[in-house]
C-alpha positions, 0 to 999 in steps of 0.5 A: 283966632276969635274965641267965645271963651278967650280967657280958656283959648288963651289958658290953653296957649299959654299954660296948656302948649307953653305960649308966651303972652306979648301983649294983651287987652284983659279980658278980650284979646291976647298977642302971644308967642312961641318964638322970638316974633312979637306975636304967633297968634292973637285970640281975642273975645269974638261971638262965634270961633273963627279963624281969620288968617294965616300968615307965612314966612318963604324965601320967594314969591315962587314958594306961594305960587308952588303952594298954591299950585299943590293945594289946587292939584290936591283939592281943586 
């Protein structure tokens, strides 16, 4: 996630929904946690708030045609 405010982004993570930091850039960028994985999210310092990517675990390539059918079925 890119955060005109990183260090409250990453407040929120860790103190607000109980992240865990794994690595960190002070003060520009932060890898945190909440789970046993090294990283679920990165904020990191940016001048405009976005969102860069989304990443999933399936069992199968057929989970991500299956998705991508839904959501087109949905919201074409």
């Amino acid at each position: 996630l890119g955060s005109t405010d990183q260090q409250t982004s990453q407040r929120f993570f860790t103190e607000g929904i109980g992240f865990r930091v794994s690595d960190e850039v002070p003060g520009l960028a932060a890898f945190m946690r909440c789970s046993t994985d090294h990283h679920n999210v990165l904020v990191q310092q940016a001048p405009v708030s976005f969102l860069h990517h989304t990443a999933w675990q399936v069992d199968d390539i057929d989970e991500i045609g299956r998705g991508a059918k839904a959501m087109l079925e949905t919201d074409p």
